[in-house]
C-alpha positions as CSV (number, residue, x, y, z in Angstrom):
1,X,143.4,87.8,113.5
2,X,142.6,91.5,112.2
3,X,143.2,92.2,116.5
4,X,147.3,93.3,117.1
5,X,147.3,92.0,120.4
6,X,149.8,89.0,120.9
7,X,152.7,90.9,118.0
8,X,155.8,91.5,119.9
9,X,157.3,94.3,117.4
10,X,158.5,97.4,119.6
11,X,161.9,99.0,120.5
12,X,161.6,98.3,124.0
13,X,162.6,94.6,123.2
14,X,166.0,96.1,122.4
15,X,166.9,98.6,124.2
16,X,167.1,97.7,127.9
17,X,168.1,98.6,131.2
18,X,169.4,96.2,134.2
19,X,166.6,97.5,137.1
20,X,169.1,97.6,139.8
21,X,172.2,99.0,138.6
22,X,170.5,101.2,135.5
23,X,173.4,100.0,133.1
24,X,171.9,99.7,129.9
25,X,172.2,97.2,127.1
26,X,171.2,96.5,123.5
27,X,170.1,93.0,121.9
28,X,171.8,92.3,119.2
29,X,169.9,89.3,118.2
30,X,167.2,87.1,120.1
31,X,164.4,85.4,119.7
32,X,161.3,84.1,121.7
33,X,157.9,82.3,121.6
34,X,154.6,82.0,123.6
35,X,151.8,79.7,123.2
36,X,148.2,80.1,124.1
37,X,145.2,77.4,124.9
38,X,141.6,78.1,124.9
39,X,139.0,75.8,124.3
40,X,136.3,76.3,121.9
41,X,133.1,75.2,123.7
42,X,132.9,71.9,121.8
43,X,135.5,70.2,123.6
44,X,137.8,71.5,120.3
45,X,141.0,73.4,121.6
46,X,142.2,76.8,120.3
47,X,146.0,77.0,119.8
48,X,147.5,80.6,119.5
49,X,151.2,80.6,118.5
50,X,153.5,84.1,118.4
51,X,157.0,84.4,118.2
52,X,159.3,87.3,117.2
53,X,163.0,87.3,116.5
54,X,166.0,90.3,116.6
55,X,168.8,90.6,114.5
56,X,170.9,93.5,114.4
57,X,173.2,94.5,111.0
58,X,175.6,96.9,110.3
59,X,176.3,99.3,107.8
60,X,178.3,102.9,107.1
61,X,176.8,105.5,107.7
62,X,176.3,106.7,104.6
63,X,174.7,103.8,103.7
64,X,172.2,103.7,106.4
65,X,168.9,105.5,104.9
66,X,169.4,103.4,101.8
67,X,169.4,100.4,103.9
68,X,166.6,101.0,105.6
69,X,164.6,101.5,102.0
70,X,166.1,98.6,100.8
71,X,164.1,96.4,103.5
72,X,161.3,98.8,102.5
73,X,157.6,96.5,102.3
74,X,159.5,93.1,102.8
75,X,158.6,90.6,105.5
76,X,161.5,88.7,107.0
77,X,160.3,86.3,109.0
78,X,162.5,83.8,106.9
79,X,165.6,83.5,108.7
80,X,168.2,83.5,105.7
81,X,166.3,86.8,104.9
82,X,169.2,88.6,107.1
83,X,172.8,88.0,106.8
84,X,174.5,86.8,109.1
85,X,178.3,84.0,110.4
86,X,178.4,81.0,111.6
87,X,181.5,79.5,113.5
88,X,183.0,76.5,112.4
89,X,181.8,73.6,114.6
90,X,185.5,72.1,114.4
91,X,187.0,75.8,116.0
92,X,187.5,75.4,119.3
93,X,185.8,78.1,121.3
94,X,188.6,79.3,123.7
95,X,190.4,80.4,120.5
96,X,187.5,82.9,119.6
97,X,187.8,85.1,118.5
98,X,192.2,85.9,117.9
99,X,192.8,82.6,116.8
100,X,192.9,82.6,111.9
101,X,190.6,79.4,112.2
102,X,187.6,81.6,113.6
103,X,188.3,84.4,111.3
104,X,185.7,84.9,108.8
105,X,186.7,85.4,105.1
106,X,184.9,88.5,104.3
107,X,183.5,90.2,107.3
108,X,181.4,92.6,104.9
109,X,178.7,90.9,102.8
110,X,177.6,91.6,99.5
111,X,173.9,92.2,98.7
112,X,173.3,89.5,96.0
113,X,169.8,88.7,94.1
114,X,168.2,86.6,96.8
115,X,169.3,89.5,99.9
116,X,166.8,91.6,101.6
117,X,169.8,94.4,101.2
118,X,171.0,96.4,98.9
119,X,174.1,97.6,100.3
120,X,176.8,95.8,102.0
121,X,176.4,94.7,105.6
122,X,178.3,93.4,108.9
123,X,176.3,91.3,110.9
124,X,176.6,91.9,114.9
125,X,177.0,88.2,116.0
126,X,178.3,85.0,115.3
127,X,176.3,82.1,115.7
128,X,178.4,78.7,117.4
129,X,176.5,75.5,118.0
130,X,178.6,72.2,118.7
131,X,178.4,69.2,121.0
132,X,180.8,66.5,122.8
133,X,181.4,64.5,119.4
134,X,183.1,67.6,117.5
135,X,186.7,68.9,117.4
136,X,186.3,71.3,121.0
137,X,186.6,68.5,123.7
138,X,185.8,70.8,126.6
139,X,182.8,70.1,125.7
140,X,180.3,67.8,127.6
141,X,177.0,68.2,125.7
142,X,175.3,70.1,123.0
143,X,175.9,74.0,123.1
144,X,174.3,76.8,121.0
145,X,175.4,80.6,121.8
146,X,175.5,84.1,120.0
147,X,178.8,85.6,120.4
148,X,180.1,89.4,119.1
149,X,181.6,89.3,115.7
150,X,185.2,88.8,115.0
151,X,185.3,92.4,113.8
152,X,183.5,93.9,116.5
153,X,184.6,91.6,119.3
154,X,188.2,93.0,117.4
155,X,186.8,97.0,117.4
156,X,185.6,96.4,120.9
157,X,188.7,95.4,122.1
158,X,187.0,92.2,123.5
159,X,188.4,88.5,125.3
160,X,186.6,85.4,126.6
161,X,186.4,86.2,130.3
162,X,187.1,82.4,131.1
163,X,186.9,79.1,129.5
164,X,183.8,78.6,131.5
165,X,181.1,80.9,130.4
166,X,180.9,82.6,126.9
167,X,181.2,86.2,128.5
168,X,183.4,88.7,127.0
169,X,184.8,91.5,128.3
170,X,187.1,94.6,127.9
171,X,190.9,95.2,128.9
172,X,189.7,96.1,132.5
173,X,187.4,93.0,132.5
174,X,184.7,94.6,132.4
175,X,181.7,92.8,130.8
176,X,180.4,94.0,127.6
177,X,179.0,91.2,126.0
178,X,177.3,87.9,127.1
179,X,174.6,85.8,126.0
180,X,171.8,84.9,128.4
181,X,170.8,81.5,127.3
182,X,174.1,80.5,129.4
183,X,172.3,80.9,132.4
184,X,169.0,78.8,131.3
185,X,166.2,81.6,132.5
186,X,164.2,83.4,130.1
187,X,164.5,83.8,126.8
188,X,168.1,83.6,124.8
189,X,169.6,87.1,124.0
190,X,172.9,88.1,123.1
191,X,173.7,91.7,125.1
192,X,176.1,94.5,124.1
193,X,177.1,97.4,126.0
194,X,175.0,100.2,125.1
195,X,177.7,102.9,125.7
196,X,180.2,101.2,124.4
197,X,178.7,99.5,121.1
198,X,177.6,102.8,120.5
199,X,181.2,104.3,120.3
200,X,182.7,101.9,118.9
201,X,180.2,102.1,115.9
202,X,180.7,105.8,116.0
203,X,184.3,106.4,115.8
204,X,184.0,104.0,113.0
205,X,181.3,106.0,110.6
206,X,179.4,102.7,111.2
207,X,175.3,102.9,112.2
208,X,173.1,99.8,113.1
209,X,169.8,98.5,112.1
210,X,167.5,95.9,114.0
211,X,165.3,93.7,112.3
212,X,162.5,92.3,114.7
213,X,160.5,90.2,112.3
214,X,157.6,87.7,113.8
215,X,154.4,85.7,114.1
216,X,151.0,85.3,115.2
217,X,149.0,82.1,114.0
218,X,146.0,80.7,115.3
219,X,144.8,76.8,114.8
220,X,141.8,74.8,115.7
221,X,141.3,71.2,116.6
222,X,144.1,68.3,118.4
223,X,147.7,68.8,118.3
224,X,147.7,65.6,115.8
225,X,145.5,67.4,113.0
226,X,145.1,70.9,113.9
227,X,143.1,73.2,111.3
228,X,145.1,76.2,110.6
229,X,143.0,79.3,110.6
230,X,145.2,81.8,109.9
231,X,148.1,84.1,110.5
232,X,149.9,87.6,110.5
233,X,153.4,88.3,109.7
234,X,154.9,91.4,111.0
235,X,158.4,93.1,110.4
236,X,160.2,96.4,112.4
237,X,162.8,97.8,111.4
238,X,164.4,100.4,114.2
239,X,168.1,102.4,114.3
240,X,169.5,105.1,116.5
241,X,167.8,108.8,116.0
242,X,168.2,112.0,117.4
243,X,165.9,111.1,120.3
244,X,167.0,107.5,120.7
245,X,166.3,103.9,119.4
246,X,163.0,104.4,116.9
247,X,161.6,103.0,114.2
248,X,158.4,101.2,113.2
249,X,156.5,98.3,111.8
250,X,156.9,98.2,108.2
251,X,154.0,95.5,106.9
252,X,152.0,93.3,108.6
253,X,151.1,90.8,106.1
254,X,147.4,88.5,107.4
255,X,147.2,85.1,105.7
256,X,143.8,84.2,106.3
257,X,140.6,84.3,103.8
258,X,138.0,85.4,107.2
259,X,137.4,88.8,108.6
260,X,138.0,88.9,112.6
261,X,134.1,88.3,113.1
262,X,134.6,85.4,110.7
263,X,137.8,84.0,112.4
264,X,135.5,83.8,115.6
265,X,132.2,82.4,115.0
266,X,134.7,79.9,113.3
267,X,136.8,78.8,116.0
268,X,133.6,79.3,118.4
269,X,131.0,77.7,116.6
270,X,129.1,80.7,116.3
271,X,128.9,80.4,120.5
272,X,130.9,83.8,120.8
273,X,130.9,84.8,124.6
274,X,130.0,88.2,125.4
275,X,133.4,89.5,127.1
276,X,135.7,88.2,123.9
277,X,133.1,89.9,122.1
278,X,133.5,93.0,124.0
279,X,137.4,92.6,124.3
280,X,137.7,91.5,120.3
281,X,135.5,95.1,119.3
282,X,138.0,97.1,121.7
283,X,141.2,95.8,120.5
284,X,140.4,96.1,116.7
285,X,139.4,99.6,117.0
286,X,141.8,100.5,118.9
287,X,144.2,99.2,116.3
């Protein structure tokens, strides 16, 4: 556990660029998972569970260093720890986002004694989940997507590109926002513009701040009554520099009463193969 290998906490898993045409793009919020098997040498499998999740706020500028120190030490892997909408499941989608029923009350939210923040924020996205037996019978199954706020699909000058797909794009139709769960590869992310989120933020006084807050657990045993052996909590907290997206992880928070050495002879038996051996020594003092 003491080992960093399998946390996902780095601003490459926001800032992106398409390989073919070089346009880049920003994740605004996502979220994925990976799970590893191993067995332990007495017919006993190892289970090794990681996941890591973005969300992306905004604030003014003036705001944004004390912000940033607000989320200080904290670990946010809860996910009310951020603020964020939701759409009412009774909207119905193709009126996102002009239509007053999808208008949210107070776009800017209040820090409040239970918020990670300290100053008032904008979240990035939406969240809309529905199915065939709600108010939107266009319908024909359960949906869950992450669309652009109403105030910065609003600042962005964004539309629906059709009623088909949950794309939006500008006044020239160009796309500058689409979530890729709708195509059912990889995992979900909603994309912005990078360019053009950028602006928008800027000729506002507005600056963003991603959250990537995660995972790593490790269990031993069957699937019906594992034995939890421990886990690490990370957080990263990254805006826009000078010299591009940077930022760092803030805590990393290990739940677990073993030392590495410990956390192996445990899960092995005290049968530790050679190369893990090797491999385990490299990665923790590399770390």
């Amino acid at each position: 556990m003491e080992s960093e290998l399998g946390l996902f906490n780095d601003a490459s898993l926001i800032d992106l660029k398409e390989p073919n045409s070089q346009r880049q793009w920003f994740v605004l919020d996502g979220s994925a998972s990976r799970r590893q098997y191993g067995n332990s040498g007495r017919d006993e499998p190892l289970e090794r569970d990681t996941w890591y999740r973005i969300n992306c706020i905004v604030v003014s500028q003036e705001n944004q260093k004390e912000a940033i120190q607000s989320l200080g030490e904290k670990i946010l892997t809860d996910p009310d720890a951020i603020p964020g909408y939701r759409l009412n499941a009774s909207s119905y989608l193709g009126e996102y986002p002009w239509h007053l029923s999808t208008a949210v009350s107070d776009d800017w939210i209040a820090p409040d004694s239970g918020s990670a923040m300290s100053v008032e924020v904008r979240p990035a996205t939406i969240r809309y989940s529905t199915d065939d037996r709600e108010y939107d019978h266009s319908i024909d199954g359960l949906i869950k997507i992450v669309m652009p706020a109403p105030w910065l699909a609003t600042a962005m000058g964004l539309k629906l590109k059709n009623g088909r797909n949950p794309i939006f794009v500008d006044s020239e139709g160009k796309t500058r926002f689409y979530d890729t769960s709708i195509d059912g590869h990889g995992f979900p992310a909603a994309l912005v513009d990078r360019d053009k989120f950028l602006a928008t933020l800027d000729s506002r006084g507005l600056s963003a701040i991603w959250i990537i807050a995660g995972e790593k657990r490790t269990n031993i045993g069957r699937m019906t009554f594992p034995k939890f052996t421990g886990c690490v909590q990370h957080t990263g907290i990254y805006a826009i520099e000078p010299n591009g997206l940077l930022g760092k992880v803030r805590p990393i928070c290990r739940n677990s009463s073993m030392t590495g050495s410990e956390h192996l002879k445990e899960m092995l038996e005290g049968n530790i193969p050679e190369a893990i051996a090797a491999r385990y020594k490299t990665s923790t003092s590399a770390s």
